[in-house]
C-alpha positions in Angstrom: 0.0 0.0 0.0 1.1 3.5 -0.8 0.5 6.7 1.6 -2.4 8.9 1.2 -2.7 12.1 1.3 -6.1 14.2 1.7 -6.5 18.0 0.9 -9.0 19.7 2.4 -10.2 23.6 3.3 -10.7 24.9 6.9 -13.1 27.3 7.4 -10.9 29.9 8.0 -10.1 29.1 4.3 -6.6 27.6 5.9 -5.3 24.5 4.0 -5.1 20.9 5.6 -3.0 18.3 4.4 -3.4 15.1 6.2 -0.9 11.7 5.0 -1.6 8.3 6.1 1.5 5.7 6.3 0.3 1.9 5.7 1.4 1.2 9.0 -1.4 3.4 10.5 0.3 6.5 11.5 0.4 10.0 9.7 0.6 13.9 9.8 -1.2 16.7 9.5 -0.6 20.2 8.6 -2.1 23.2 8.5 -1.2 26.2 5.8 -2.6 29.6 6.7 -4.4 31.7 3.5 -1.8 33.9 2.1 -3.9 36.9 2.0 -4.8 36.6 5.7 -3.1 38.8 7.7 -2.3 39.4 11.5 -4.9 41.6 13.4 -4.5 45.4 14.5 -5.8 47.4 17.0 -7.3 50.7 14.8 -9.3 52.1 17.8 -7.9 51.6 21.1 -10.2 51.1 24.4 -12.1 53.6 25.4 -15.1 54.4 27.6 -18.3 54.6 26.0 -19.9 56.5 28.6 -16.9 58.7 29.2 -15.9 62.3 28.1 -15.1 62.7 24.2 -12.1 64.3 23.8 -13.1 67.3 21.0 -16.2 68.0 24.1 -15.0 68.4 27.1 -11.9 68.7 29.1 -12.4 67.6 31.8 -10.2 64.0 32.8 -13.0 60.9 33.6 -12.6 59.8 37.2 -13.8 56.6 38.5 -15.6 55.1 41.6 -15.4 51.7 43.0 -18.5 49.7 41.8 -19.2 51.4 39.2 -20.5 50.1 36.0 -17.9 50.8 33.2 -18.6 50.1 29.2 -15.6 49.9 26.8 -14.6 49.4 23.6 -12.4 48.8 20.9 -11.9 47.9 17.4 -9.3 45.8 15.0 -8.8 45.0 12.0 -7.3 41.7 9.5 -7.8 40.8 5.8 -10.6 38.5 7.8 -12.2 40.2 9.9 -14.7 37.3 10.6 -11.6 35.4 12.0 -10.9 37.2 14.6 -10.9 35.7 18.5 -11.4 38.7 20.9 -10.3 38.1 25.0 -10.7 41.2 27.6 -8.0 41.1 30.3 -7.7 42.6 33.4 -4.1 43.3 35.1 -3.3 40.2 32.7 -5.9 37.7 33.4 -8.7 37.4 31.3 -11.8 38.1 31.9 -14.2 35.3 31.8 -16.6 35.5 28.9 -15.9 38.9 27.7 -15.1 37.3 24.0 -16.5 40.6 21.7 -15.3 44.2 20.9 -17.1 45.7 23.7 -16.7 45.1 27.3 -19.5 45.5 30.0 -17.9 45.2 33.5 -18.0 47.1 37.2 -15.0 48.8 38.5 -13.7 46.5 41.1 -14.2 48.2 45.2 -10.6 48.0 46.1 -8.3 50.9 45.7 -5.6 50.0 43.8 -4.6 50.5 39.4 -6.8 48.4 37.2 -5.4 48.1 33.3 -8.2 46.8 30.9 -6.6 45.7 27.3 -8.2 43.7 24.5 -6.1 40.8 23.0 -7.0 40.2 19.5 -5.8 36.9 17.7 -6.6 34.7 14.9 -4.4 32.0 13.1 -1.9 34.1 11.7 -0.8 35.9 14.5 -2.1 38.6 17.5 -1.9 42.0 19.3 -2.5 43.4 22.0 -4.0 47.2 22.6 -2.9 49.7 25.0 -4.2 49.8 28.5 -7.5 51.4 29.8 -6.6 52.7 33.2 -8.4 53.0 36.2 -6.5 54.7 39.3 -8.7 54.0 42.4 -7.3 55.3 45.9 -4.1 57.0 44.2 -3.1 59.9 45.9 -4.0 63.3 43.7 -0.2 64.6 42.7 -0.2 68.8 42.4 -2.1 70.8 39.3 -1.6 74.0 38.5 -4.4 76.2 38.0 -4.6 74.8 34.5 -5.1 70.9 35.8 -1.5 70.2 34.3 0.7 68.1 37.1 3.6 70.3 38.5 4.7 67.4 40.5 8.2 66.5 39.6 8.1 69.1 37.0 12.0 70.4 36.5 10.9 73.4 33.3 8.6 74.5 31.6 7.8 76.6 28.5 4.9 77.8 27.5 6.0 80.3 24.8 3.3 83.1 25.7 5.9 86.1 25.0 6.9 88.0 22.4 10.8 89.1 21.5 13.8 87.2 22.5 13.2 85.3 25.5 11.2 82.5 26.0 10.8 82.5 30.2 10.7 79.2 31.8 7.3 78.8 33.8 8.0 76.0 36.3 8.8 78.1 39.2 12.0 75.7 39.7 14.9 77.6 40.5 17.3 78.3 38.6 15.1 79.1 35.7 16.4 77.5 32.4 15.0 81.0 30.3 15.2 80.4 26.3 16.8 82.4 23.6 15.6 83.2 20.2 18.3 83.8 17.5 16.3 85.9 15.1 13.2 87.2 16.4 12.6 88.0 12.9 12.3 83.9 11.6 9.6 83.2 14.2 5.6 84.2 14.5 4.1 84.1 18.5 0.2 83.4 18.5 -2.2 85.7 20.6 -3.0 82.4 22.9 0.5 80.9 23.3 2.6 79.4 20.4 5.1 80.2 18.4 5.1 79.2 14.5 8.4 78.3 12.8 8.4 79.2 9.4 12.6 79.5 8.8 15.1 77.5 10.4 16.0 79.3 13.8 17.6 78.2 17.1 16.2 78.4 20.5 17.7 77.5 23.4 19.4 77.7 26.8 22.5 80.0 26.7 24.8 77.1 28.7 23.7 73.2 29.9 20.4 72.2 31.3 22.0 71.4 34.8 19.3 71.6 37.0 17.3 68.8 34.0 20.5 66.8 34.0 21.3 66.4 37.6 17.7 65.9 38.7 17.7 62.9 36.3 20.6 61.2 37.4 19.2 61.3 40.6 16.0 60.1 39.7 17.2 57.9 36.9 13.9 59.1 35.8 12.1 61.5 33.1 9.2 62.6 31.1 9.4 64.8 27.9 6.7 66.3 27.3 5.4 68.8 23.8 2.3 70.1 22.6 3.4 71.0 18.2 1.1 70.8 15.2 3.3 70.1 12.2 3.5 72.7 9.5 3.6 69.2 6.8 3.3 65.3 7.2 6.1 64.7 5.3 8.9 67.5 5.3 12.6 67.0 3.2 13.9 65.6 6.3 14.1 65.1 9.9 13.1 67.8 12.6 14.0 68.1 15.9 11.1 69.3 18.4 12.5 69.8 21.6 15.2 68.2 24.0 18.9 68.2 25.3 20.6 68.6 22.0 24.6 69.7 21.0 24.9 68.1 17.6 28.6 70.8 17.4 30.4 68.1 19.5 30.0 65.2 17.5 26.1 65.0 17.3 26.0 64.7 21.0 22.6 64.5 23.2 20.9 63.2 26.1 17.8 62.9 24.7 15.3 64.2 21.9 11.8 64.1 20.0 11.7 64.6 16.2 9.9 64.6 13.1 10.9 61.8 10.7 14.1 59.4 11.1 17.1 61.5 12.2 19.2 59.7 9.7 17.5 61.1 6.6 16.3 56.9 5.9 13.2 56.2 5.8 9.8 58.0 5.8 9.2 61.3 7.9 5.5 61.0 8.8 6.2 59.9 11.9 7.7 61.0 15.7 11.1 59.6 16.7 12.8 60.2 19.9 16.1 58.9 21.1 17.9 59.3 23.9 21.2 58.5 25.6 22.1 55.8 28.5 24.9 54.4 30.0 24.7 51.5 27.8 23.3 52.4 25.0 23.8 55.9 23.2 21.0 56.0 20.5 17.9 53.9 21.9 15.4 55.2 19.4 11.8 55.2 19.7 9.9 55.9 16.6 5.7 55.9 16.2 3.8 53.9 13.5 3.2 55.9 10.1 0.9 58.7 9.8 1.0 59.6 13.4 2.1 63.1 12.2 -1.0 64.9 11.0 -1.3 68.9 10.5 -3.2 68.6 14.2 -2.0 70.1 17.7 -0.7 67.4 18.9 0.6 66.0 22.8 3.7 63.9 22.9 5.4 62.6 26.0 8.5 60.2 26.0 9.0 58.6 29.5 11.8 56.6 30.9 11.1 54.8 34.0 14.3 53.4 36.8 13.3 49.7 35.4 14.1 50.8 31.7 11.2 50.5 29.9 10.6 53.6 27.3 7.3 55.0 26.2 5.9 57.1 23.5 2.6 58.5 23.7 0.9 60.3 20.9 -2.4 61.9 22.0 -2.8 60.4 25.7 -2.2 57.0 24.1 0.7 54.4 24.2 2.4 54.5 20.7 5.2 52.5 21.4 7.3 50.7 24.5 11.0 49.5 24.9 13.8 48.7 27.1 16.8 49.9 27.4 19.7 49.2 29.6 22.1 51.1 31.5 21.1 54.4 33.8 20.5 58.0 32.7 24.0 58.9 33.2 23.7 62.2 30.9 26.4 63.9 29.4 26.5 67.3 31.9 27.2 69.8 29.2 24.2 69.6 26.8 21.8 72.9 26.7 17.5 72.8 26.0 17.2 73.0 22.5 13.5 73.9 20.5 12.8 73.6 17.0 16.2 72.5 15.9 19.7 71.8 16.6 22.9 73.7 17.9 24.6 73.8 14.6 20.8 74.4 12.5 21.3 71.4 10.7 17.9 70.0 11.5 14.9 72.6 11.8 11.1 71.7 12.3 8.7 73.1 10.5 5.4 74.1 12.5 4.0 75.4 15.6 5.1 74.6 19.2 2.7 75.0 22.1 4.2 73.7 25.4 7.7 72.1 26.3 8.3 70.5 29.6 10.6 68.6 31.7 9.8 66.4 34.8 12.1 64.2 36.7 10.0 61.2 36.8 8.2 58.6 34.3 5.0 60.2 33.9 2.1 57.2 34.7 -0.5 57.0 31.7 -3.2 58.6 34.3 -0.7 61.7 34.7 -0.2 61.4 30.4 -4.0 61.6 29.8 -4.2 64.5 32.9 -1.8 66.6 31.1 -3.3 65.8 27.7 -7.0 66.8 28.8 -5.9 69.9 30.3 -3.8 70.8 27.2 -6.9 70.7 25.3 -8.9 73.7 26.7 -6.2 75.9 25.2 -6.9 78.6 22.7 -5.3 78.0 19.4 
């Protein structure tokens, strides 16, 4: 007797091919359809019955027992395929099995992260968290609502001439300079555009930034900027601690595009510099960079782990090894480099500093209380 083999479809249109041996054993495999393709979170969770973002802006607080509605949606070549599981703090949630979630906040103070797994057979992915802080003491606002706790500068560009004042109320105040007054526009409600390559910056280092993060092994940067384009010639650099006249040297930075000039520019990279590692770039997915205000913060906690939010939401997380032993020479930089190399076209809103790894309640604080500014 010969082997036989039988062909047959799935009905997730996946291939089977089962052999038979005369001596009564066999294999079977399974081949997955070629145009299916791994799921993607395209709306992340969110609360139904919660604030929209372009109404209000206030931040959505929580209470113990109550009754909380979310959802979220993905996306594959199949979307019939697709195998949804809610989790909570990792576990899963026992029969929430559809986009949308209907649960109660649990009593106990304490941080409860709700995400959405989404898999099917070619591969899966996993959404950012939904946070509920319950019992977490309330860190300092200013009269704004944005957190001043751990907050090392601050710049809010509300000025017109040649110095941009640093509003944190830390002392020594890191005050900004502007080259050529001339190559810059200031908005009526805080802003400045940048039309022209210019440099703005410190006058010497950022010590009192430097030395509070080596002590903290800690920070958050933080920008409101609407892009002028979504894909400029080249890389931009926002904000951060930038010297590119001593060999391209820096502590840390967010930018429009690759830095490299490779690749594609509508997106937000940021890199920054450990004791291990001197590049550690972070870069969002395309088409994060839209001709919208729009709140970035890059954080890097004492464990390691790096992340980049775009809009109150996670955009990316990493690791990185080594502390933040930064170079103690390296001045604020806005809107471009020492030596001008790398301008960025558009409008800055806000730049700030703080000397600890903003949590994603603090991230969405700041981002809600950004939004009831004047454009």
């Amino acid at each position: 007797m010969r082997n036989v083999v039988d062909l047959m479809v799935d009905n997730d249109g996946s291939l089977v091919v089962l052999t038979s041996r005369p001596d009564g054993h066999g294999s079977l495999w399974r081949i997955a359809r070629a145009d299916t393709t791994s799921p993607r979170i395209v709306d992340q969770p969110h609360d139904l019955d919660g604030i929209a973002v372009d109404d209000d802006t206030a931040v959505p607080t929580f209470t113990g027992g109550d009754e909380l509605r979310l959802s979220a949606v993905a996306s594959a070549s199949d979307s019939s395929s697709l195998v949804y599981a809610w989790e909570l703090n990792g576990a899963v949630i026992a029969g929430a099995d559809s986009p949308n979630l209907d649960t109660t906040i649990p009593e106990d103070d304490g941080r409860y992260e709700y995400r959405l797994r989404v898999s099917n057979s070619v591969g899966e992915v996993l959404s950012d968290p939904f946070v509920v802080e319950l019992g977490a003491e309330v860190t300092g606002q200013d009269e704004s609502g944005r957190l001043v706790d751990g907050l090392l500068a601050e710049w809010e560009f509300d000025e017109q001439g040649t110095t941009i004042v640093d509003t944190s109320g830390v002392e020594p105040a890191l005050d900004l300079t502007v080259s050529d007054p001339n190559l810059v526009k200031w908005l009526d409600g805080g802003g400045i555009v940048l039309d022209e390559p210019v440099r703005i910056g410190t006058a010497g280092p950022a010590t009192k930034i430097i030395d509070a993060v080596r002590a903290t092994n800690e920070f958050s940067l933080e920008v409101w900027v609407k892009p002028a384009e979504v894909e400029p010639e080249g890389p931009g650099r926002i904000a951060g601690l930038l010297d590119s006249r001593n060999g391209n040297s820096r502590n840390v930075g967010i930018g429009q595009g690759w830095w490299l000039d490779k690749g594609t520019t509508d997106r937000y990279e940021a890199r920054l510099q450990t004791s291990s590692n001197y590049n550690n770039p972070v870069s969002s997915a395309r088409g994060e960079t839209v001709p919208e205000r729009t709140h970035l913060v890059l954080t890097r906690a004492s464990d390691g782990s790096i992340r980049l939010y775009v809009n109150g939401s996670i955009a990316l997380e990493e690791r990185s090894e080594g502390t933040l032993s930064w170079q103690s020479n390296i001045p604020v930089m806005i809107g471009n480099d020492t030596d001008g190399r790398f301008p960025f076209q558009g409008t800055i809103y806000l730049v700030a500093f703080y000397d600890r790894a903003l949590a994603p309640t603090d991230v969405s604080t700041n981002y809600f209380a950004g939004l009831s500014r004047d454009e």
